[in-house]
N, C-alpha and C positions, 0 to 999 in steps of 0.2 A: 786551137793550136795543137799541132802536133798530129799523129796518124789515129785516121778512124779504126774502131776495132765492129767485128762481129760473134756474138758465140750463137752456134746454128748447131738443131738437132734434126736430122737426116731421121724418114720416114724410113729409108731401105738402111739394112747395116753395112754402107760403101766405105771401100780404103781407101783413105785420098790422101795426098802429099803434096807438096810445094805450092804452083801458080795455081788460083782458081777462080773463077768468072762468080761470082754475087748478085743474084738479080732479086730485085724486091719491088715491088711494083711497077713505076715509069724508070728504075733506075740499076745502070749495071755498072759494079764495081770488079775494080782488077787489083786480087789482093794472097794474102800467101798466109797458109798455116801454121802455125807456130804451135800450138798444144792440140790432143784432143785422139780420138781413136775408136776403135769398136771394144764398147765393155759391155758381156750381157745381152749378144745379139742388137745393141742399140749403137748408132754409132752419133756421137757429137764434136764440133770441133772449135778452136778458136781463131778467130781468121784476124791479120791486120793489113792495113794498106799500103798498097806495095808491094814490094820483092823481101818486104819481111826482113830488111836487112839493116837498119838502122841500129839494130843493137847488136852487130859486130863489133865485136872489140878491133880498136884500131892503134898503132905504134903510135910513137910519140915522134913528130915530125917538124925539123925547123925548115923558116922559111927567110928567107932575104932579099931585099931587093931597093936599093938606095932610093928608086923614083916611089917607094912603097909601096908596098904586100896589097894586092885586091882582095877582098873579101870572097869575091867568086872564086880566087883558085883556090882558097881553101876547101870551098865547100864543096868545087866541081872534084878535087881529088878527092873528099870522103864520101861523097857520092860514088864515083867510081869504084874505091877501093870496098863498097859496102854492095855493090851491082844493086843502086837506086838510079832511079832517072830523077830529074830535075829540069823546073821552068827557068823561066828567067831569070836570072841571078842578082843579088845585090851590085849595086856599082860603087858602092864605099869603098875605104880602103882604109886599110892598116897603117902602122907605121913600118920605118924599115926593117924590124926585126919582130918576127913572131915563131913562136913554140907551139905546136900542137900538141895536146899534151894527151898522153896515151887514155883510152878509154873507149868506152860505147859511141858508134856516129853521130846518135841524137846529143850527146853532150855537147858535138863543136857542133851542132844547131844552135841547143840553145843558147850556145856561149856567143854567137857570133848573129845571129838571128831571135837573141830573147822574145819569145811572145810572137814572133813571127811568121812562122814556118804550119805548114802544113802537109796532107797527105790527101790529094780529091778521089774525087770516086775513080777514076781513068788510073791510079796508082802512081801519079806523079806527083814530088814533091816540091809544094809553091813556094814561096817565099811573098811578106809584105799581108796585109791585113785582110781578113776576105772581106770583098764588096758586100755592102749592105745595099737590103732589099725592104720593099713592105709588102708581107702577105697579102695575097688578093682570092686567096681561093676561099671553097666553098664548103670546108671540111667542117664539120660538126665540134664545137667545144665541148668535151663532156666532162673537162674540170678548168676551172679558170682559179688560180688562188694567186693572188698579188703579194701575201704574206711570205709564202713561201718562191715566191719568184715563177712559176710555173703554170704554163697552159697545157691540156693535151687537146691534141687535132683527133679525128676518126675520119681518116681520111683512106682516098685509093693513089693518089698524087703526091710523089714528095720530094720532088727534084728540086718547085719552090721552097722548100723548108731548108735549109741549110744554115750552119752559124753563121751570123748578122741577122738574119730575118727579124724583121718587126712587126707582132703579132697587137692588134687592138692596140697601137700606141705606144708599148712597151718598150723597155730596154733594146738595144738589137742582142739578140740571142749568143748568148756565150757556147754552152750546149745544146744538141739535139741528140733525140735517143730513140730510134724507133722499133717499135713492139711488134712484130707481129705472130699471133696465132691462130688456129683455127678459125677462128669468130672471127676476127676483123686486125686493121692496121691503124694502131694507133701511135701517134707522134707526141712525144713527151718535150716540149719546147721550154730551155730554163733559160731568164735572162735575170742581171743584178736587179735587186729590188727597188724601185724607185719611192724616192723622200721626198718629204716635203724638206725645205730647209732647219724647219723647226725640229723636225724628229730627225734629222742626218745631224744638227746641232746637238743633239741629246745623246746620238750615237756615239757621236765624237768623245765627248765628255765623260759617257759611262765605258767608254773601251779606255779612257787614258786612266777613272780610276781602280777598272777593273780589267788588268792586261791581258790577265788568264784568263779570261770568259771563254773565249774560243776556242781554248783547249784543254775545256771542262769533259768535251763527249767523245765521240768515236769515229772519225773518218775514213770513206772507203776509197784506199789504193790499188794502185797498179803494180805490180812487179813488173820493174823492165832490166832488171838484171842482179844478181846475186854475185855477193862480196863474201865470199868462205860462208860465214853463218850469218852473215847482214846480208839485207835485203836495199834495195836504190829502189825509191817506188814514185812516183806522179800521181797528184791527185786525178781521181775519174772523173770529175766533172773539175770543169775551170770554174763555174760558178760559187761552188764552196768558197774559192776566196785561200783554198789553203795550198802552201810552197811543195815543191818536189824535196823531197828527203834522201839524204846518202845515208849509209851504210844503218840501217836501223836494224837496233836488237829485234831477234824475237822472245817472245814468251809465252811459251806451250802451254796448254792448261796440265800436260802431266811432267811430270819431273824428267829429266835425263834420255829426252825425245829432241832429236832434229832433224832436220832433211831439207832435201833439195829440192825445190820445188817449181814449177816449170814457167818459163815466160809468157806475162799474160795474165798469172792469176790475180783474181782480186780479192784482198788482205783488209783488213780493219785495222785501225791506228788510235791506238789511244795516250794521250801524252800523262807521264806517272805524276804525281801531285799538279797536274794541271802545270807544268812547264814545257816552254815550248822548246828546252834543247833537249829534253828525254822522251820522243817518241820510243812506242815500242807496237812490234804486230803482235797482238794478240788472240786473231783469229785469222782462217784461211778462207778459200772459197767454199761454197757450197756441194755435198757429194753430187750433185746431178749436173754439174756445172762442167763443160768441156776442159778438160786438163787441169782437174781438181787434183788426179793424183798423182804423188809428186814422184824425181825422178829416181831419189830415193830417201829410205828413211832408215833410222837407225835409234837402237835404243840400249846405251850401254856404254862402256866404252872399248872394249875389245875389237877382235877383227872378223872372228868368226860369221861367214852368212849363212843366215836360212837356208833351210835345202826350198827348191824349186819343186813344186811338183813334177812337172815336165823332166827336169833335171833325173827325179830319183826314181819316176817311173824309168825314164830311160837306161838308169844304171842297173833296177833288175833285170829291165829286160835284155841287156848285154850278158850281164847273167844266167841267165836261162838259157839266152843260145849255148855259150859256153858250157854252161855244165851238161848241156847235152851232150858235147862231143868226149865229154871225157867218160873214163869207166873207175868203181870203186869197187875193187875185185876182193880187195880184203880189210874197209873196214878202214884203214889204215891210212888212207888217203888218197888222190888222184891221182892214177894214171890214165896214161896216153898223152895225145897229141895237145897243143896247144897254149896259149900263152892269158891269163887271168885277166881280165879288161880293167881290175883295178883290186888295189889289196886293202887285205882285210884291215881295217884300223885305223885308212888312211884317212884321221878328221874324227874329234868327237864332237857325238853327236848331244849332247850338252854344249851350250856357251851362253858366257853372260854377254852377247849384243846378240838383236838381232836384225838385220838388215834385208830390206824386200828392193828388189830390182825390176 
């Protein structure tokens, strides 16, 4: 459910922007960057499926219609107003009276499409469950763990691999995640863990007396859009089993630290005495991670920003041209021509925030 993502690190240090072609083995994807850039002669980015536009914020919009509201026009107008394409449409329908209610475009998916919807490799967005399949190829196992729900493939093919696929009998596949580096392509295939009755009976039991188990540890999300200083995230894999989350605290490891941080990244969630209405982020992505750094940070509460190197190299050297043209005949201060590129004082150079842009 929902749009595939990629984070790709470029061999050459390329600028790239918007629409771009994904090709990884038998398979080419049409998708749009959202984070990512050249830092350090390296360049990395984060790409998702699509036109990248699912997380436009969209109005809040009524709808009426006494023979009752299609489900399509909803979705075909936040489609459009978001410049996504889309398959065939649901043929449900509403009652005669519906509100769209202002937000990000994946919300009236998942409001209207729960569990539904998705994003294929061609960057169109499907609607209804994807087809299940049974692996047939000839890819090498080099982990099988039933415990943990998890095959990985080494394979060179993986247009067969996609969520549903049923790998050795298995669940049909919730997640797929493919790795590729130097060395080889491997496919990380997660489907739910399969029980016997006796131990799904056991499960049952010990999750009704123990509610909090699940969110004893630390789960890793998605940012798909920021709320002031909350975060709205989706779990990265469906397999976890755990909900999408609005508006979640964060919590820095250093004091009086916040920032914006860019769509796409992936966050750690940990719920505080194991309750599941107090998630909180407690970690961000990784420094080597494509659009790890955020859009800004700040540490204080004041308004003052850092100077820019760029910024202050450039105000000497407006300086220096200018004091070239003028003449100090006595000591006493500038004459001749000319007008000061900026004055002296303007801004100290002490403050208690400091803010990187």
């Amino acid at each position: 459910m929902g749009a595939w993502w990629v984070d790709a690190d470029l061999v050459e240090p390329v600028a790239l922007s918007g629409g771009v072609e994904v090709k990884c083995a038998d398979v080419t994807a049409q998708g749009a960057i959202v984070s990512g850039g050249i830092v350090h002669g390296k360049a990395a980015y984060r790409i998702v499926g699509g036109k990248g536009g699912w997380g436009t914020s969209l109005p809040a919009k009524p709808y009426h219609n006494d023979a009752l509201i299609k489900v399509a026009t909803v979705l075909a107008d936040a489609a459009r107003e978001c410049g996504e394409a889309v398959g065939a449409l649901p043929t449900t329908r509403l009652g005669p009276h519906y509100a769209r209610a202002a937000g990000p475009g994946f919300e009236t998916l998942n409001l209207l499409a729960p569990g539904a919807w998705y994003v294929d490799f061609p960057g169109v967005t499907q609607f209804g469950a994807r087809a299940s399949s049974v692996y047939t190829g000839d890819g090498t196992r080099s982990r099988i763990d039933p415990a943990a729900g998890v095959v990985d493939i080494a394979t060179d093919v993986i247009a067969n691999l996609l969520p549903g696929v049923i790998v050795d009998g298995a669940a049909p596949a919730t997640d797929v995640e493919y790795d590729l580096d130097p060395k080889r392509l491997t496919v990380h295939v997660y489907a739910k863990r399969g029980l016997s009755r006796r131990l799904d009976a056991w499960r049952r039991i010990i999750l009704a007396l123990f509610p909090e188990m699940r969110y004893r540890g630390m789960w890793e999300y998605r940012v798909t859009t920021q709320d002031g200083d909350r975060l709205n995230l989706q779990p990265v894999r469906v397999a976890s089993g755990m909900p999408s989350l609005a508006r979640v605290p964060i919590r820095p490891g250093m004091a009086g630290l916040r920032a914006d941080v860019q769509l796409g990244e992936l966050v750690l969630v940990s719920f505080a005495d194991s309750d599941p209405s107090r998630p909180n982020v407690v970690a961000h992505d990784a420094p080597d991670a494509p659009g790890w750094l955020p859009d800004l940070v700040e540490v204080g509460s004041a308004t003052d920003f850092l100077a820019k190197a760029s910024e202050t190299n450039a105000r000497l050297q407006a300086l220096e041209q200018w004091s070239s043209t003028v003449v100090f005949p006595t000591g006493v201060g500038p004459s001749g021509t000319g007008t000061p590129p900026f004055q002296a004082g303007a801004g100290d150079v002490a403050t208690s925030l400091l803010k990187a842009q």
